[in-house]
C-alpha positions in Angstrom: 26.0 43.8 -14.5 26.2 41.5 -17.4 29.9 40.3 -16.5 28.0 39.4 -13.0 25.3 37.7 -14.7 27.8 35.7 -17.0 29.5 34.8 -13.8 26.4 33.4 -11.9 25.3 31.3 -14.9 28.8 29.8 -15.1 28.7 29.5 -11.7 24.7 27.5 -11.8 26.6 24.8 -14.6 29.4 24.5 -12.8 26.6 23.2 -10.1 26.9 25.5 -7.4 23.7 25.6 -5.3 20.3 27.0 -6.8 19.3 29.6 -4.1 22.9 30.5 -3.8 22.5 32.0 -7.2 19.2 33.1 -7.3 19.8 35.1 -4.2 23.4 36.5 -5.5 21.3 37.8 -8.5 18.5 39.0 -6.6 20.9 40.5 -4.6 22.9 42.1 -7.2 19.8 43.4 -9.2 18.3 45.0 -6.0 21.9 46.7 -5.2 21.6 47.9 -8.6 18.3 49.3 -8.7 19.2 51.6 -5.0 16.7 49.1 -3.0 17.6 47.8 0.5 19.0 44.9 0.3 17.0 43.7 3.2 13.9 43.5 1.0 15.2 39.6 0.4 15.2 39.0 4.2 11.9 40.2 4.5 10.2 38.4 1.3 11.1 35.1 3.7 9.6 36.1 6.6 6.5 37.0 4.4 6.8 33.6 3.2 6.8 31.8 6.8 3.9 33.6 7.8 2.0 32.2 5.3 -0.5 29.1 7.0 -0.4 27.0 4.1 3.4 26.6 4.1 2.9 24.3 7.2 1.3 21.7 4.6 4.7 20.9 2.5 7.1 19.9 5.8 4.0 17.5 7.0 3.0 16.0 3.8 6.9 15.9 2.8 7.9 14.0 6.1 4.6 11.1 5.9 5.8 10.3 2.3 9.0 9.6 3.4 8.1 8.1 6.5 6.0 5.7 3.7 9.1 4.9 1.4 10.9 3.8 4.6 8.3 1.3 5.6 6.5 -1.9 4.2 4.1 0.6 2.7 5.2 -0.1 -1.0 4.7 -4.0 -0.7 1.8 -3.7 0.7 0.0 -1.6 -1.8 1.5 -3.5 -4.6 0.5 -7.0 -3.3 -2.8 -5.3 -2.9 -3.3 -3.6 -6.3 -1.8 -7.2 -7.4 -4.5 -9.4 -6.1 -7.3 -6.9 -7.1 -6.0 -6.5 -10.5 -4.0 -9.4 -11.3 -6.9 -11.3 -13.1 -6.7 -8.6 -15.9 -4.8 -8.6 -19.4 -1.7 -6.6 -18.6 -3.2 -6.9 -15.1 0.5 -6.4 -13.1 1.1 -3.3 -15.6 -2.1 -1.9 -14.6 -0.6 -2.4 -10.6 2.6 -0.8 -11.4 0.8 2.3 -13.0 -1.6 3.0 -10.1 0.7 1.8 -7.5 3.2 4.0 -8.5 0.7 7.3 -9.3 -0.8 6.7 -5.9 2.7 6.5 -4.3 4.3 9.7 -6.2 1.2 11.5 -5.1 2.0 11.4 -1.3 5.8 11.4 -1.6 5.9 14.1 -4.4 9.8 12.5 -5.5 9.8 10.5 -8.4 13.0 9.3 -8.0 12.1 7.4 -4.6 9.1 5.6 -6.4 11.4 4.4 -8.8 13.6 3.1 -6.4 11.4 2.0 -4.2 8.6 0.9 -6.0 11.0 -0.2 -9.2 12.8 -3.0 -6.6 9.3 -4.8 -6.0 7.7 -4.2 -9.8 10.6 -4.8 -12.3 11.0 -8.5 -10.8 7.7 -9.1 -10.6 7.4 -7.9 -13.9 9.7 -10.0 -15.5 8.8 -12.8 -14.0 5.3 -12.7 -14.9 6.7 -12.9 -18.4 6.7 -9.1 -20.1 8.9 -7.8 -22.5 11.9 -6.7 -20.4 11.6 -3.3 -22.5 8.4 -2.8 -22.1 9.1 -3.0 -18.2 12.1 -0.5 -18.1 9.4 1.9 -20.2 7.0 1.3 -18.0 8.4 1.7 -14.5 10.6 5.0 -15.6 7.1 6.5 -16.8 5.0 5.8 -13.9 7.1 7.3 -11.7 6.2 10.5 -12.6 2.2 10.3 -12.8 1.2 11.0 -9.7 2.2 14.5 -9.6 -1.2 15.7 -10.1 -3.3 13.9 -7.8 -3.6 15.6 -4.0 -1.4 15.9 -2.1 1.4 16.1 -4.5 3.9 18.7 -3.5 4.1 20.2 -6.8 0.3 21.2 -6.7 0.9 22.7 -3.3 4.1 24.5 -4.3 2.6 26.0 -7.6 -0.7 27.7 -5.7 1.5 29.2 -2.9 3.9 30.9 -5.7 0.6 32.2 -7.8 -0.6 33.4 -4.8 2.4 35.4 -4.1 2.0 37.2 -7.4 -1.8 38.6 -7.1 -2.9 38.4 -10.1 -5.7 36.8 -12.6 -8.4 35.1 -10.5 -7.8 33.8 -7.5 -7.7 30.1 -6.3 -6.9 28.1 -3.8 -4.6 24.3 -3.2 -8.0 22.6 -3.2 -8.9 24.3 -6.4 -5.5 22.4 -8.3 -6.4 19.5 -6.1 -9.6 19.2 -8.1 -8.1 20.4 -11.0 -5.6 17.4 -11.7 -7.5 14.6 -11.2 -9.4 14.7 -14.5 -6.0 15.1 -16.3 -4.0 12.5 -14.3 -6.8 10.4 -14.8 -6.5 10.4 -18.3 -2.9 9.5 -18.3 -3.3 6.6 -16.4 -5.9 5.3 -18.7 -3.9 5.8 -22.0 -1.1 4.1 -20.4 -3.7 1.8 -18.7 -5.0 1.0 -22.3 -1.8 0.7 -24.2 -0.6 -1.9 -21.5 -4.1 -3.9 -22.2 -3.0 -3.9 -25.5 0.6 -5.1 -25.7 0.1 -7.8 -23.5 -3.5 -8.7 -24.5 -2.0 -12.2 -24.9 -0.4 -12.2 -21.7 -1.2 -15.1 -19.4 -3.5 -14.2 -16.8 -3.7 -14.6 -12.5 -6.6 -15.7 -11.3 -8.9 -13.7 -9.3 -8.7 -15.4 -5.9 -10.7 -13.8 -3.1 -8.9 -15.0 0.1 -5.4 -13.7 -1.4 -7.8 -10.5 -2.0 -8.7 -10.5 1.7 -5.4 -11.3 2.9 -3.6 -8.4 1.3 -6.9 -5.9 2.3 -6.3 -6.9 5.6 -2.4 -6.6 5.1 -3.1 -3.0 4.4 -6.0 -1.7 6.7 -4.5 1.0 8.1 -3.0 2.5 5.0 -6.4 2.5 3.0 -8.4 5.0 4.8 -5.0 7.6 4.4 -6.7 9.1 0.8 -9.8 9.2 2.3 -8.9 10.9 5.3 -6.8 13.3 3.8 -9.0 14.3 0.6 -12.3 14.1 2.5 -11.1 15.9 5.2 -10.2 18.7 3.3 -13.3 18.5 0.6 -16.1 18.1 3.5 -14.2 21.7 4.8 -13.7 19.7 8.4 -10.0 20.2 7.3 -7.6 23.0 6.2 -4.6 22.3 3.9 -1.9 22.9 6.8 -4.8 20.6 9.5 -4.8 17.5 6.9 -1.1 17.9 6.4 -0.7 17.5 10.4 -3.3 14.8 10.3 -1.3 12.6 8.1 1.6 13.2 9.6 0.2 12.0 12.5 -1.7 9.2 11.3 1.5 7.8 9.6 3.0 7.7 12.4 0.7 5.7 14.7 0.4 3.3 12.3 4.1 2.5 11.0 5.8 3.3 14.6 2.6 1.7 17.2 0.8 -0.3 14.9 2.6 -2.1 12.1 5.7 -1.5 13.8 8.1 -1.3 10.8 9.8 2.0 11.9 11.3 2.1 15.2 11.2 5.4 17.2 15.0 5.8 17.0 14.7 5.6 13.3 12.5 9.0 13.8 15.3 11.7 13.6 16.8 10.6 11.0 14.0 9.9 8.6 12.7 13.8 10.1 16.3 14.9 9.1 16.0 13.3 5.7 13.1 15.0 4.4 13.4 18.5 6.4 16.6 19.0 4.7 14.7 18.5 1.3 12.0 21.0 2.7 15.1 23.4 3.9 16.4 23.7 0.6 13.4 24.0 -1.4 12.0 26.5 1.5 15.3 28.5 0.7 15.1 28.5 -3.0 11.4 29.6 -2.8 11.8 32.6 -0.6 15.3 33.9 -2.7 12.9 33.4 -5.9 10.0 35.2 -4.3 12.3 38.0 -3.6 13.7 37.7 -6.9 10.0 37.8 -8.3 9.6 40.9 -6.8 12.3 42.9 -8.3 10.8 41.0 -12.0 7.2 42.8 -11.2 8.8 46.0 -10.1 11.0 46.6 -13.2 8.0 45.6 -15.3 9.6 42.5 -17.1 6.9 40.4 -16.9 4.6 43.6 -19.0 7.6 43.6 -21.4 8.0 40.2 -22.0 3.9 40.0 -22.7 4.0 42.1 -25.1 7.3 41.1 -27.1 5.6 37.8 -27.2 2.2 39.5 -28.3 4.2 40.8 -31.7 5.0 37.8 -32.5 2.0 35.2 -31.3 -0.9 37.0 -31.2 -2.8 33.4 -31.5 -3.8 31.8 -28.0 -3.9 28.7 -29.3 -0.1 28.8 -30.8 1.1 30.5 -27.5 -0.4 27.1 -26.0 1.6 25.1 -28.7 5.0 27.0 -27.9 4.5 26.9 -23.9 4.4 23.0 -24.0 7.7 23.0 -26.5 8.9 25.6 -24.0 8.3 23.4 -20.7 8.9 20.1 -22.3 13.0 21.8 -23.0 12.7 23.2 -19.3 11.4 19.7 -17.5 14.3 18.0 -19.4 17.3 20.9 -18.4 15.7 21.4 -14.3 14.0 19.3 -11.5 10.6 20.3 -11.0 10.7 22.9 -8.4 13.7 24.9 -9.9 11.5 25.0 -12.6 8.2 26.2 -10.3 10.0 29.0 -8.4 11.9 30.6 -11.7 9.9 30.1 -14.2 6.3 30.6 -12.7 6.2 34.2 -12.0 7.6 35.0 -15.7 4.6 33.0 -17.0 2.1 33.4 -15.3 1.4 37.4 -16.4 1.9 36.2 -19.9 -0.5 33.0 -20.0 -3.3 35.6 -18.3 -2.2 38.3 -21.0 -3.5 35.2 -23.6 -6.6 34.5 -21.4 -5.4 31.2 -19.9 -7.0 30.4 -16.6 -4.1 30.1 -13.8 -5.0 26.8 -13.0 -4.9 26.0 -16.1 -1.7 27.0 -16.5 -0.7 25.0 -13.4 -1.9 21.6 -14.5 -0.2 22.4 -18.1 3.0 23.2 -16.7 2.8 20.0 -14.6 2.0 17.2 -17.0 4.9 18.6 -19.2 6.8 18.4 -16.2 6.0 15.0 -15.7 7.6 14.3 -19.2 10.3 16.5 -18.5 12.0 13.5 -16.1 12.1 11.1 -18.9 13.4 13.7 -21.9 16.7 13.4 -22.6 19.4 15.3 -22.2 18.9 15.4 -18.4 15.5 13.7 -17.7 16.4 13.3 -14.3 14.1 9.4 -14.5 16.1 8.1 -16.9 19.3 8.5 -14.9 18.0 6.9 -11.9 16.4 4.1 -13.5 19.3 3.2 -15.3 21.2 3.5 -12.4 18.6 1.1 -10.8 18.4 -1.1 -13.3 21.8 -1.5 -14.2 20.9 -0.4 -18.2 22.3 2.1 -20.2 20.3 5.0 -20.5 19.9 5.2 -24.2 18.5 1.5 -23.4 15.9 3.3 -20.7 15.3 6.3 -22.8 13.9 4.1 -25.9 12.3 2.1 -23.5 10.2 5.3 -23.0 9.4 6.3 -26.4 5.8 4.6 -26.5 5.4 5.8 -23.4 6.7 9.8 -24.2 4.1 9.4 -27.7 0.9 8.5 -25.7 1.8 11.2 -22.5 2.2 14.0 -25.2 -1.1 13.1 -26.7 -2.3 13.8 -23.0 -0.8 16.7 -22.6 -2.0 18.2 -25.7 -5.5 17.3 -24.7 -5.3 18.9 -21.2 -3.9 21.8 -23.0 -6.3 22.6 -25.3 -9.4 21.4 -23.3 -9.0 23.8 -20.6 -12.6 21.8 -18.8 -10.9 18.8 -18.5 -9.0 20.8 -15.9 -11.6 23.0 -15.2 -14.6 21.4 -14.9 -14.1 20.0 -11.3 -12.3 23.3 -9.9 -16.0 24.8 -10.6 -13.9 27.1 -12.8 -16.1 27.1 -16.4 
């Protein structure tokens, strides 16, 4: 067994495929243990009968149907001539530009590219520091992982779900829950942009270039509001407002703005339902692998070794975020989801942390995670963007990193910032 397990982790850093390994070593443990092997099988059916699953195909195929139009542009030249008129007016657009953007495509890697190709130029042309650009735009890539309907939110719930335990909640619940937290993120960042470029020179608030770009986007606006009152006024399920904006994005890049042809349909459907395959596959191996964890009482075991040796909720907070930080900087976000999750979750409850809680913790230091070297996937891609080294892009980030892990020590140990709104006190 541990010759196998030795293998499978050489196998994982030689970068063989994720749910490859987790399902040889679910496999493996399950042979070991006498269990039918079919358990795994099963655990995936279970996992496609669930009606909430429906949402992260949906919401994954509008975002990308968003990145492929003139949907970035357009709510950049928007968030431009609202905001323009501000100190550090255009870093104020590129911070909720690109939060609003990560929010509906949950990838942070395609707001960087596809947000970083209008901002970085604009940017610099404006006149800010060239660094403080390269900070900015890696950052902000990541924020709007906690604001509805980001895929991580969605992804978290249905894996807590799975486990049964501590008190229930629901998507709508961690929709509620991040906003407070997210929220304050942008406005650190917000204020520390204000501040560095306090003398910059300022655009003029002009209202027809206002109305012009309003009217450039009218058919994107009402998408938030569709989607989030829909589901909050309970005319909407989860999996009805993912099919809604699905829907909606359609009609209006393909009939009305007419930036995405129908022929270009299959393949931006390919595109993302072959990121949804593979993270569907990953989940349902992990679930299975979950199982066998519960069953041979490792999360119970692991509680309690920790217990001997943190018996302080407060430090078990302090050495979770050291924990996650490490695990956001070695693995994407959803490896880290389905793996780590179940082994957590028992053990944050054990300590009286609330599971969402928990959730919106583990997200914002996820959202650090992309730009913390070693392998902070953000940094990488920018500087493969940008054409800068990544040591370059990784100091760019330090002011950046300081004020984010401020954040995240205040969502972490003021669970009502996360609570409050979830109705969860």
């Amino acid at each position: 067994m541990i010759i196998a397990s030795l293998i499978l982790i050489v196998l994982a850093l030689l970068g063989a495929p994720l749910f490859a390994v987790i399902a040889a070593g679910t496999l493996l443990a399950f042979y070991q243990a006498d269990t039918d092997l079919a358990v795994v099988a099963i655990e995936i059916f279970r996992l496609a009968e669930m009606p909430m699953l429906m949402a992260i195909p949906l919401f994954t195929f509008a975002g990308y149907m968003l990145s492929e139009s003139q949907a970035p542009t357009r709510l950049v030249n928007l968030s431009h001539a609202l905001l323009g008129w501000l100190p550090g007016g255009l870093a104020i657009v590129a911070l909720a530009s690109c939060a609003l953007f990560t929010a509906f495509t949950g990838a942070s890697g395609v707001t960087i590219i596809a947000l970083g190709a209008l901002l970085y130029p604009a940017l610099a042309q404006a006149g800010y520091n060239e660094r403080f650009n390269l900070g900015l735009i890696t950052t902000s890539g990541s924020l709007g992982l906690l604001f509805a309907p980001s895929l991580p939110l969605i992804l978290y719930t249905v894996i807590a779900q799975q486990l049964s335990i501590g008190r229930p909640f629901s998507v709508e619940d961690m929709f509620l829950a991040g906003v407070l937290p997210g929220i304050l993120m942008l406005v650190l960042l917000a204020g520390w942009s204000l501040w560095v470029n306090r003398q910059q020179r300022l655009t003029p608030f002009v209202w027809r270039d206002a109305r012009r770009a309003l009217y450039a986007a009218r058919w994107e606006l009402p998408l938030p509001f569709i989607v989030l009152g829909g589901i909050y006024s309970g005319y909407f399920a989860i999996s009805e407002a993912a099919a809604v904006t699905a829907l909606y994005v359609i009609i209006v890049e393909v009939l009305l703005y007419r930036e995405i042809t129908p022929r270009q349909l299959p393949r931006i459907m390919r595109d993302s339902m072959v990121l949804v395959g593979a993270l569907l596959i990953i989940l349902g191996v992990s679930l299975a692998s979950t199982n066998y964890l519960i069953d041979a009482d490792v999360p119970t075991r692991l509680f309690e070794t920790t217990k001997e040796y943190v018996s302080n909720p407060l430090t078990f907070l302090l050495l979770l975020n050291l924990f996650l930080l490490i695990l956001g900087a070695m693995l994407d976000i959803f490896s880290a989801l389905v793996i780590v999750v179940p082994l957590l979750l028992p053990v944050a409850i054990g300590y009286g942390v609330d599971p969402v809680h928990l959730g919106i913790i583990f997200l914002a230091n996820m959202q650090l995670g992309y730009f913390t070297p070693p392998v902070g996937l953000n940094l990488f891609i920018a500087s493969y963007r940008f054409k800068k080294p990544v040591m370059e892009i990784y100091r760019a980030t330090l002011p950046f990193f300081t004020l984010l892990l401020i954040a995240v020590l205040i969502i972490t140990y003021w669970p009502a910032l996360s609570l409050w709104l979830a109705g969860r006190l």
